[in-house]
C-alpha positions as a Markdown table, in Angstrom:
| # | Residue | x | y | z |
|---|---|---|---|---|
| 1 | Unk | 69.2 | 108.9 | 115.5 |
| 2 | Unk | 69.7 | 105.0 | 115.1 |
| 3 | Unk | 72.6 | 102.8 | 116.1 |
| 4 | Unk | 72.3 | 100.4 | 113.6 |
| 5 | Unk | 75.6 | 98.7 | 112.7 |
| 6 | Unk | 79.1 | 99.2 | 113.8 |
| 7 | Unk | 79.4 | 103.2 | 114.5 |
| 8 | Unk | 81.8 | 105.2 | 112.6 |
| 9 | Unk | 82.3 | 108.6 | 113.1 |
| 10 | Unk | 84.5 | 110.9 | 110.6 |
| 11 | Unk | 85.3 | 114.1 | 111.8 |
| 12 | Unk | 84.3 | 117.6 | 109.9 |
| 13 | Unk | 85.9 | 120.8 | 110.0 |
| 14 | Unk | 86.9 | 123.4 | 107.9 |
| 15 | Unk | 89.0 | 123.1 | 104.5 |
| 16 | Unk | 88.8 | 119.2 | 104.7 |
| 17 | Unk | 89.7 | 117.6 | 101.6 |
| 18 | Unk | 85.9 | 116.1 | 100.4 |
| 19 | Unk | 87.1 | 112.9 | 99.2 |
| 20 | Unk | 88.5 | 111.8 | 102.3 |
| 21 | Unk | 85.0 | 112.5 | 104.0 |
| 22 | Unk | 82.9 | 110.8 | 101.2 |
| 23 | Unk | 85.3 | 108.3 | 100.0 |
| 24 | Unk | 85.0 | 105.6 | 103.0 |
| 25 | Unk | 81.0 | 106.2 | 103.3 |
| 26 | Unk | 80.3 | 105.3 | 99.2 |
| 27 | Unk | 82.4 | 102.3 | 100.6 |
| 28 | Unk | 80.4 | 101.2 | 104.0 |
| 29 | Unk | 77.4 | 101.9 | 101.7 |
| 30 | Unk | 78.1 | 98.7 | 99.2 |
| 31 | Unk | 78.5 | 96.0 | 102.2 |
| 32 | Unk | 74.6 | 96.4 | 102.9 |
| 33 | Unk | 73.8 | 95.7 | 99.1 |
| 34 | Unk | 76.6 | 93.0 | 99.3 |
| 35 | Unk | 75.4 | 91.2 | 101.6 |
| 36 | Unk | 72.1 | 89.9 | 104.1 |
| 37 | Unk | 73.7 | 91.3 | 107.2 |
| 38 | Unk | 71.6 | 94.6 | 108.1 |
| 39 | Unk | 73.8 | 95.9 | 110.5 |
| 40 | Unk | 76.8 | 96.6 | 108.6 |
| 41 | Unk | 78.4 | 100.4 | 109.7 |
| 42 | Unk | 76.2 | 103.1 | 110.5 |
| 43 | Unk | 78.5 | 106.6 | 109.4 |
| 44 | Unk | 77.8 | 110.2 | 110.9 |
| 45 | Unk | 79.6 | 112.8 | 110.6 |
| 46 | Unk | 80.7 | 115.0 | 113.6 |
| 47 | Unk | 82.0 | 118.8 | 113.8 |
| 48 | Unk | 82.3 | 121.5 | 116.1 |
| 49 | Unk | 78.5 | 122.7 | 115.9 |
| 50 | Unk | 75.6 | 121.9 | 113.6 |
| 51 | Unk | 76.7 | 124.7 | 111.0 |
| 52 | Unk | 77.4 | 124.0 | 107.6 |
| 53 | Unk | 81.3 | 123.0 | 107.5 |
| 54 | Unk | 83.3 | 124.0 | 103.8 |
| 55 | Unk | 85.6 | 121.3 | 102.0 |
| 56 | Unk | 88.6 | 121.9 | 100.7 |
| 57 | Unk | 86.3 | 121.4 | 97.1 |
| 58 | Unk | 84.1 | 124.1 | 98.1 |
| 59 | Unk | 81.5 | 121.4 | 98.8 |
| 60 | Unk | 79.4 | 122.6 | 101.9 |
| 61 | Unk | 78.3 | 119.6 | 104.0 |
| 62 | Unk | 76.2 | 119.2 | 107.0 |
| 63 | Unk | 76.8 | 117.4 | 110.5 |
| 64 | Unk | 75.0 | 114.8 | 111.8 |
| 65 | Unk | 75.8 | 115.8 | 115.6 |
| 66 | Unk | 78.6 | 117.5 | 117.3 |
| 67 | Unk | 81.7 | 116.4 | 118.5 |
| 68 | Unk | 80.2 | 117.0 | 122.0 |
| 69 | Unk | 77.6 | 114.3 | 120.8 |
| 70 | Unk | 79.8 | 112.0 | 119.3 |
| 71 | Unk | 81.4 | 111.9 | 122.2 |
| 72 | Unk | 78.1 | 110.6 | 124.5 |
| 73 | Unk | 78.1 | 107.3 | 122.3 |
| 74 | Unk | 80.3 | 104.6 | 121.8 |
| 75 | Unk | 82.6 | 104.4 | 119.0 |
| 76 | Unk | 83.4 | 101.7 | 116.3 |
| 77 | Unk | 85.7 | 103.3 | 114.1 |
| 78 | Unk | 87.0 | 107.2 | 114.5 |
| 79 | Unk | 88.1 | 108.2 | 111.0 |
| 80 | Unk | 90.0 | 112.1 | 111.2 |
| 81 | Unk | 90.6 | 113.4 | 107.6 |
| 82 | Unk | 92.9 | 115.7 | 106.7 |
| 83 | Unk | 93.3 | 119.5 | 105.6 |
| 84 | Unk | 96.2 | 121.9 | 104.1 |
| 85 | Unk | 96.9 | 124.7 | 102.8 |
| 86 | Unk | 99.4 | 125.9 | 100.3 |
| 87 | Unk | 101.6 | 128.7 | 100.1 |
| 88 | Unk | 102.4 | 130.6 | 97.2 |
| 89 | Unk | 105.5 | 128.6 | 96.2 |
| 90 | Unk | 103.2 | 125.8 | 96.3 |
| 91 | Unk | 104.0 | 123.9 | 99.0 |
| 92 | Unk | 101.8 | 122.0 | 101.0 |
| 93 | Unk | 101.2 | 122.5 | 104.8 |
| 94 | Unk | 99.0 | 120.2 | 106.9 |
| 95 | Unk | 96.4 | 121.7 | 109.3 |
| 96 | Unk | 96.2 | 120.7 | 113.0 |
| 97 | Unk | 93.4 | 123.4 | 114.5 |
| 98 | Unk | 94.1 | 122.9 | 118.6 |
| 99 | Unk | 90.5 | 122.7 | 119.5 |
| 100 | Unk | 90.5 | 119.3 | 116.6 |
| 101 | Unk | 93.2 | 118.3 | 117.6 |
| 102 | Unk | 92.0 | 117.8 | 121.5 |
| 103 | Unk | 88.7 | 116.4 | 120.4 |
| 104 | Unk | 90.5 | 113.4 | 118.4 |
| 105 | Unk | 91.7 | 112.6 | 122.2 |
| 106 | Unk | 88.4 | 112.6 | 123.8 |
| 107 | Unk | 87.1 | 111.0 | 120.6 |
| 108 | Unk | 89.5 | 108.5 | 120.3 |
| 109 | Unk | 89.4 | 107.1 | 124.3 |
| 110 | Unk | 85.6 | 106.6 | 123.0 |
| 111 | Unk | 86.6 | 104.3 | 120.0 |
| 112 | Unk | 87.2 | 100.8 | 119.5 |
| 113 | Unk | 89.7 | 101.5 | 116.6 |
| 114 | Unk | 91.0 | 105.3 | 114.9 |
| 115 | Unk | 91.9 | 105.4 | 111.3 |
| 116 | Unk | 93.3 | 108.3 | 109.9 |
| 117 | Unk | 93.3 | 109.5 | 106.1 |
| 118 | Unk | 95.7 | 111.3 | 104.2 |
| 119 | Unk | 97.5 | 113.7 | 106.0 |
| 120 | Unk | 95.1 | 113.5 | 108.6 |
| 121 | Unk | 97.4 | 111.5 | 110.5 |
| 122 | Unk | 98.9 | 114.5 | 111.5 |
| 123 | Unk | 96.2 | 115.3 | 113.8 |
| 124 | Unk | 96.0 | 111.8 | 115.2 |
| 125 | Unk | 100.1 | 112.3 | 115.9 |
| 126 | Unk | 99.3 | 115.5 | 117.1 |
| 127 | Unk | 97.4 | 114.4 | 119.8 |
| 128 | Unk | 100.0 | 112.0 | 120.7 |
| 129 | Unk | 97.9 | 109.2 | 119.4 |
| 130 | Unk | 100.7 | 107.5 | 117.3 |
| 131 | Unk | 103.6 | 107.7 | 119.4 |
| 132 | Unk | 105.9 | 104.8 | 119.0 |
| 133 | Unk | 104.0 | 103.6 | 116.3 |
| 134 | Unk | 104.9 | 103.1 | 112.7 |
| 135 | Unk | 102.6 | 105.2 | 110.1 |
| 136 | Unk | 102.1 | 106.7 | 106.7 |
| 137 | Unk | 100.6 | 109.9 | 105.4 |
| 138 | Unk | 100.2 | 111.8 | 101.9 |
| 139 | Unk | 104.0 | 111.6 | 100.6 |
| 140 | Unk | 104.2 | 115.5 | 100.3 |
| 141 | Unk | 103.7 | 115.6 | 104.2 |
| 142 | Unk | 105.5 | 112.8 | 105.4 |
| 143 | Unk | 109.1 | 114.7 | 106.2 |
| 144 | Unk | 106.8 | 117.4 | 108.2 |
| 145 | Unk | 105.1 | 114.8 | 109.9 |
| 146 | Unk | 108.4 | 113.1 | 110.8 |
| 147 | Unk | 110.4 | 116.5 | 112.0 |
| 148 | Unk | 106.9 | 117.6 | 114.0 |
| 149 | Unk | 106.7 | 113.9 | 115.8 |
| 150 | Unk | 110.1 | 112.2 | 116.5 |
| 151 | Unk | 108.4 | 109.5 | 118.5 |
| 152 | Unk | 106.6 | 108.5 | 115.6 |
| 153 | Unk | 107.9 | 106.1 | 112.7 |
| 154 | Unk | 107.1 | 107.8 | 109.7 |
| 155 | Unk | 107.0 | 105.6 | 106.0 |
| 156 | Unk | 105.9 | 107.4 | 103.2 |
| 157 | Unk | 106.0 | 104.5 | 101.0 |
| 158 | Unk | 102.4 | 102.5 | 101.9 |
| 159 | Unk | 99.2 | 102.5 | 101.1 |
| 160 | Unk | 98.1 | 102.4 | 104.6 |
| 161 | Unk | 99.9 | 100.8 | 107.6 |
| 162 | Unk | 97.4 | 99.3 | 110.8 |
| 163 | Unk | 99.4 | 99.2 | 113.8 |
| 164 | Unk | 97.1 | 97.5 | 116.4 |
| 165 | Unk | 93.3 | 99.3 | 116.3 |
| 166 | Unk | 95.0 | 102.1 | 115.3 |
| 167 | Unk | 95.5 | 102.9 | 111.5 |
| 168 | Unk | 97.1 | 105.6 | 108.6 |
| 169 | Unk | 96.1 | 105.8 | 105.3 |
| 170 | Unk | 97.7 | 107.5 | 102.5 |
| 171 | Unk | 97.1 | 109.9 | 99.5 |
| 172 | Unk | 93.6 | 110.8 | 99.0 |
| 173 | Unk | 92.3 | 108.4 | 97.2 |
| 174 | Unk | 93.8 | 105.6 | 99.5 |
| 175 | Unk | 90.9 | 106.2 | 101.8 |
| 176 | Unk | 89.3 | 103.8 | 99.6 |
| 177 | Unk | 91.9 | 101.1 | 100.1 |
| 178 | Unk | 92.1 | 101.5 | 104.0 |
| 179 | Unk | 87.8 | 101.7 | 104.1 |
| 180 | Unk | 88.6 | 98.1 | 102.2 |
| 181 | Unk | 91.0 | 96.9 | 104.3 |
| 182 | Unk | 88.4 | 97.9 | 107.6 |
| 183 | Unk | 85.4 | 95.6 | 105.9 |
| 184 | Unk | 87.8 | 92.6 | 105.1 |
| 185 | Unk | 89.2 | 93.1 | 108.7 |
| 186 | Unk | 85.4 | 93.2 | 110.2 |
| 187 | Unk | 83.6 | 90.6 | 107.8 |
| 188 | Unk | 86.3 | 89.0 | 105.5 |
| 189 | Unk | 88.2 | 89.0 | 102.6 |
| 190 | Unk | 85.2 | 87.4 | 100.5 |
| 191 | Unk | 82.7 | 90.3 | 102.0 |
| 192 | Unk | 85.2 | 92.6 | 100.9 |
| 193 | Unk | 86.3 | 90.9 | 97.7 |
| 194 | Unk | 82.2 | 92.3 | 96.7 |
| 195 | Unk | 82.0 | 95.4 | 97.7 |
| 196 | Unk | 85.4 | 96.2 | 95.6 |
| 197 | Unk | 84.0 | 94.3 | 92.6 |
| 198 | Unk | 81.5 | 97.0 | 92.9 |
| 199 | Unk | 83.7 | 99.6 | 93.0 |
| 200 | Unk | 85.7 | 98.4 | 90.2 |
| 201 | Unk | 89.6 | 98.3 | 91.8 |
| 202 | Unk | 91.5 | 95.2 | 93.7 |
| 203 | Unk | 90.2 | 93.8 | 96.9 |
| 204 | Unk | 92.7 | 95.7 | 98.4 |
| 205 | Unk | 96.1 | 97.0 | 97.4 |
| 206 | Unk | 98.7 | 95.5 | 99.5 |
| 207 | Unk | 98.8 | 97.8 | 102.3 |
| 208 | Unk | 103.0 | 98.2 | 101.4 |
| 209 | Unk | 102.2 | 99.0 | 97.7 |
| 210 | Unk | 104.3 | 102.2 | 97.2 |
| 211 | Unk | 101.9 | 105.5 | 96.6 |
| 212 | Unk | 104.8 | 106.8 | 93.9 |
| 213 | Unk | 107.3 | 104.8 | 91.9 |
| 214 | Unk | 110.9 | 106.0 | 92.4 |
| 215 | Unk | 111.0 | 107.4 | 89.1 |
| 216 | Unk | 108.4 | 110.0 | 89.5 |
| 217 | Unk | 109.9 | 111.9 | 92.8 |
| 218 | Unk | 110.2 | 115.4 | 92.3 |
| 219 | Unk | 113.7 | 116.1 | 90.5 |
| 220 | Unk | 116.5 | 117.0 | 92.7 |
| 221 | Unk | 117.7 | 119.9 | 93.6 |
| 222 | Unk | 121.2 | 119.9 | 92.3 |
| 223 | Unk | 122.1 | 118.5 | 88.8 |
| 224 | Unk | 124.9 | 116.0 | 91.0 |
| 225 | Unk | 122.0 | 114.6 | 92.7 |
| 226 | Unk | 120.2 | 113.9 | 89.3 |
| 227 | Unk | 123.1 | 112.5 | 87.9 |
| 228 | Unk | 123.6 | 110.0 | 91.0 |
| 229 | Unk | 119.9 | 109.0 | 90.5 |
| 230 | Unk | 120.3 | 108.9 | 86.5 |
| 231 | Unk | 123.5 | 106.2 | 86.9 |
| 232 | Unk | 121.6 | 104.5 | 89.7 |
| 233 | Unk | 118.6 | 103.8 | 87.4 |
| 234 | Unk | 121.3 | 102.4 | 84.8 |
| 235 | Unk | 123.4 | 100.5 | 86.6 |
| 236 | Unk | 121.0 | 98.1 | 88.8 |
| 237 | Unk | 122.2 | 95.3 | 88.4 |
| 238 | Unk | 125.2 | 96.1 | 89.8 |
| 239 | Unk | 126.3 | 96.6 | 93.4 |
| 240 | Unk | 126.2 | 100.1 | 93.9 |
| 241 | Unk | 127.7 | 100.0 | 97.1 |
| 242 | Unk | 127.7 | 103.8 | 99.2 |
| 243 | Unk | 131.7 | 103.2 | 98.1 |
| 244 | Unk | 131.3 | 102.5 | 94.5 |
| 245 | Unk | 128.1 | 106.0 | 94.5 |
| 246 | Unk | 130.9 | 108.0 | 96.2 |
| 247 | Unk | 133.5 | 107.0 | 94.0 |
| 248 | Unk | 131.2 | 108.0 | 90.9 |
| 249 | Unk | 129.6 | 111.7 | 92.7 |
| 250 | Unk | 133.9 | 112.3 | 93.6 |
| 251 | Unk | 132.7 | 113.0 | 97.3 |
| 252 | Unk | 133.4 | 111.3 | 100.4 |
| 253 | Unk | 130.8 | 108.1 | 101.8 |
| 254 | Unk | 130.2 | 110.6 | 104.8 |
| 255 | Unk | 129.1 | 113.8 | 102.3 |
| 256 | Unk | 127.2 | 111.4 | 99.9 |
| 257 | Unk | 124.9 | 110.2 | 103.0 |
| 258 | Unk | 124.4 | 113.8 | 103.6 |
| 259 | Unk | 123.8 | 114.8 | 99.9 |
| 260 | Unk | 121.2 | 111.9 | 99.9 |
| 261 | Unk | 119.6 | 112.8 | 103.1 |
| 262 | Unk | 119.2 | 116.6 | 102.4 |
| 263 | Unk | 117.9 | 116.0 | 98.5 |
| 264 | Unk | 116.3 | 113.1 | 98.9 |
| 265 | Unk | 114.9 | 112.0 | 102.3 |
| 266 | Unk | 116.6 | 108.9 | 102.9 |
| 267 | Unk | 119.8 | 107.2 | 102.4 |
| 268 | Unk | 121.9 | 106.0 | 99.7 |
| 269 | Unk | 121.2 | 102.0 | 100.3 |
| 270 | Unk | 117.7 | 103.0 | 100.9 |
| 271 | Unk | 117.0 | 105.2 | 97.7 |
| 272 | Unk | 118.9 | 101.7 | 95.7 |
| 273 | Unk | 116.7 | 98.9 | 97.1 |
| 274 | Unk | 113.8 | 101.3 | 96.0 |
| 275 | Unk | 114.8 | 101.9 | 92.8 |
| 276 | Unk | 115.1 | 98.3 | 92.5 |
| 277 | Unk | 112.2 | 97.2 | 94.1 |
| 278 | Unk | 110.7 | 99.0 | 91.7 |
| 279 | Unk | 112.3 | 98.0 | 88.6 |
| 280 | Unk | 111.3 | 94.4 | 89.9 |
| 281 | Unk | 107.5 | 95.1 | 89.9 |
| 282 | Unk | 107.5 | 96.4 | 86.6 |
| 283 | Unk | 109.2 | 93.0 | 85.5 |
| 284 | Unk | 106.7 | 91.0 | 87.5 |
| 285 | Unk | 103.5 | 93.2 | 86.7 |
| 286 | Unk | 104.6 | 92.8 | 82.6 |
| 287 | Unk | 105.9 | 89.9 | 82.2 |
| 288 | Unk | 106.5 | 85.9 | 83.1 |
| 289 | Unk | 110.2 | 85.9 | 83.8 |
| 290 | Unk | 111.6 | 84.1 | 86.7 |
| 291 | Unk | 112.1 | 85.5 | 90.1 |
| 292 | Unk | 115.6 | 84.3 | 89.7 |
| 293 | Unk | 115.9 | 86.5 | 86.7 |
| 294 | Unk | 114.3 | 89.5 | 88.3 |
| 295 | Unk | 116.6 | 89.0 | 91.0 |
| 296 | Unk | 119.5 | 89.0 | 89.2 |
| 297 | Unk | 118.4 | 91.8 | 86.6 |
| 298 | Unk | 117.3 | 94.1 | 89.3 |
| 299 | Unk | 120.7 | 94.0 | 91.6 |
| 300 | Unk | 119.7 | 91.8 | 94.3 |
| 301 | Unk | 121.8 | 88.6 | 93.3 |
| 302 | Unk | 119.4 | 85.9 | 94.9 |
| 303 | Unk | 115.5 | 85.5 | 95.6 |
| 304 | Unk | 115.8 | 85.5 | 99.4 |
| 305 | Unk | 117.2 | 89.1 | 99.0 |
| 306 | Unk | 114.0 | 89.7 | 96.4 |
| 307 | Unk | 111.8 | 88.7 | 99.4 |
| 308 | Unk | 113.2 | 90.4 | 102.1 |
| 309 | Unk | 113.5 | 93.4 | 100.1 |
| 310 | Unk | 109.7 | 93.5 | 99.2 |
| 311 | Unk | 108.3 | 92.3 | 103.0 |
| 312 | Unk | 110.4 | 95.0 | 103.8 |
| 313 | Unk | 109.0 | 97.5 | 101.7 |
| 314 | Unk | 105.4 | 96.7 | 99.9 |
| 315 | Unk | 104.5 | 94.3 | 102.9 |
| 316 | Unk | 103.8 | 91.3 | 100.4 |
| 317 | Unk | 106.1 | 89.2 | 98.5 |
| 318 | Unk | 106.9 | 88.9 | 94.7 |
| 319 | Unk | 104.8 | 85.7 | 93.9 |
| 320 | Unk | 101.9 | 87.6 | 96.2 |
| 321 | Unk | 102.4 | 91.1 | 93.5 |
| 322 | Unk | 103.0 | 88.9 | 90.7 |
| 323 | Unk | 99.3 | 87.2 | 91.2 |
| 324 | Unk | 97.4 | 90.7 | 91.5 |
| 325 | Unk | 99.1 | 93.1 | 89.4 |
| 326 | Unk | 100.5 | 91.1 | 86.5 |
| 327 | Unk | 99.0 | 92.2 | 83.1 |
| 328 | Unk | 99.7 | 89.9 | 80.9 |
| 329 | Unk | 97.9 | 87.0 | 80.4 |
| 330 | Unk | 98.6 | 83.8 | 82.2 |
């Protein structure tokens, strides 16, 4: 087998979702007809033993070697996909097999750099590779992820987050953001800038930009908990202090923290600067306001507040969103 190119191994096993094993190869692929550099990546793919391994698509594929093989060479890039299952009420449950689970370790000590897609960062925290370390998952996984690895600093919100050589990507089809991210990291943001032409979507997404829009969470569970998210959505350009959502919800600041927490995931200040940090991208993907305006329209009184509040959640700032998402002509 050759060893052209940087090596990147993604990892097979049963019930893996298909797109997060096929997704970053169709990307790797384009940098060779992209550009004169021969070398590029070279991509395998590793499983237990040389037998046909089913996707979660029903898609059979075959290995390229064993993990036992992979773990003879040196590594470039480990990429560990994810698998779940779901229960009859639907729910979704991420897979961590033991025996995958302790070849990500060997695997991993063998790699320059480990990626994970999708919920597959659950086996990379699983074997204790993200301890301490800030990451991202599929959205429907994340609060699992976080109750299963306290050490670990779950976000559901990005894209995909890099923390050092080691990196999370999130919903399935972000594999193809974080595989862009990877080439502009190894050749450039020109190199890259190609190979996404070719497949038709941005360079790369900033890595903070949200994988759901506030909006379209799953409803709450109790019809008080809709209503607080109903007169949040109305009222964002005022304060909407935890004081003034307790006064409205007739409940105590201590029992609306918990209300939030149980229902929603986070807290109440949290849940408002996302509600209006997303009101304020679909002002600056659709129109040509001011950021002054869209600060003042979306709740958060002055620019600097704008800023902060986007670094701190889409990793980029307004002017930076405006220039790659706005759809309206210039």
């Amino acid at each position: 087998m050759g060893t052209v190119g940087r090596l990147v191994v993604i990892l097979l096993f049963e019930g893996v979702d298909l797109l997060d094993v096929t997704g970053p190869p169709e990307v790797f692929s384009l940098l060779h007809r992209e550009t004169d550099d021969a070398t590029g990546y070279h991509v395998v793919l590793a499983a237990a033993a040389m037998d046909p391994v089913t996707t979660s698509a029903g898609v059979r594929i075959l290995p390229d070697l064993t993990f036992e093989q992979a773990a003879a060479r040196r590594i470039d890039t480990l990429l560990v996909p994810g698998a779940v299952e779901v229960d009859s009420r639907r729910r979704v449950h991420p897979l961590t097999d033991p025996t995958v689970v302790a070849w990500v370790k060997v695997l991993a000590a063998r790699s320059r750099r480990v990626a994970s897609v999708c919920v597959g960062a659950h086996l990379l925290a699983a074997a204790g590779l993200l301890d301490g370390l800030r990451a991202t998952t599929h959205w429907s996984t994340a609060g699992r992820l976080a109750a299963d690895h306290p050490a670990v600093e779950v976000d559901a919100d990005p894209i995909f987050i890099r923390q050092g050589d080691v990196w999370t990507g999130a919903g399935i089809s972000a594999c193809l953001d974080l595989s862009l991210a990877l080439v502009a990291d190894d050749f450039g943001e020109t190199t890259a800038l190609r190979v996404a032409r070719q497949l038709v979507m941005y360079l790369k997404r900033p890595g903070g930009q949200s994988q759901f829009s506030v909006p379209l969470e799953p409803p709450s569970t109790t019809r008080r908990t809709e209503d607080l998210r109903h007169h949040i959505a109305r009222n964002l350009a005022r304060p909407l202090s935890v004081a003034d959502l307790a006064a409205h919800a007739c409940v105590s600041e201590r029992q609306l923290t918990r209300i939030f927490k149980a229902e929603l995931g986070t807290t109440p200040s949290a849940y408002v600067e996302s509600a209006r940090v997303e009101r304020a991208r679909n002002q600056l993907e659709s129109s040509d306001v001011t950021l002054e305006r869209v600060a003042t329209d979306c709740g958060f009184g002055t620019t600097d507040t704008l800023v902060r509040a986007f670094r701190r959640r889409l990793d980029t700032t307004p002017t930076e969103y405006r220039l790659r998402f706005r759809t309206v002509p210039g």
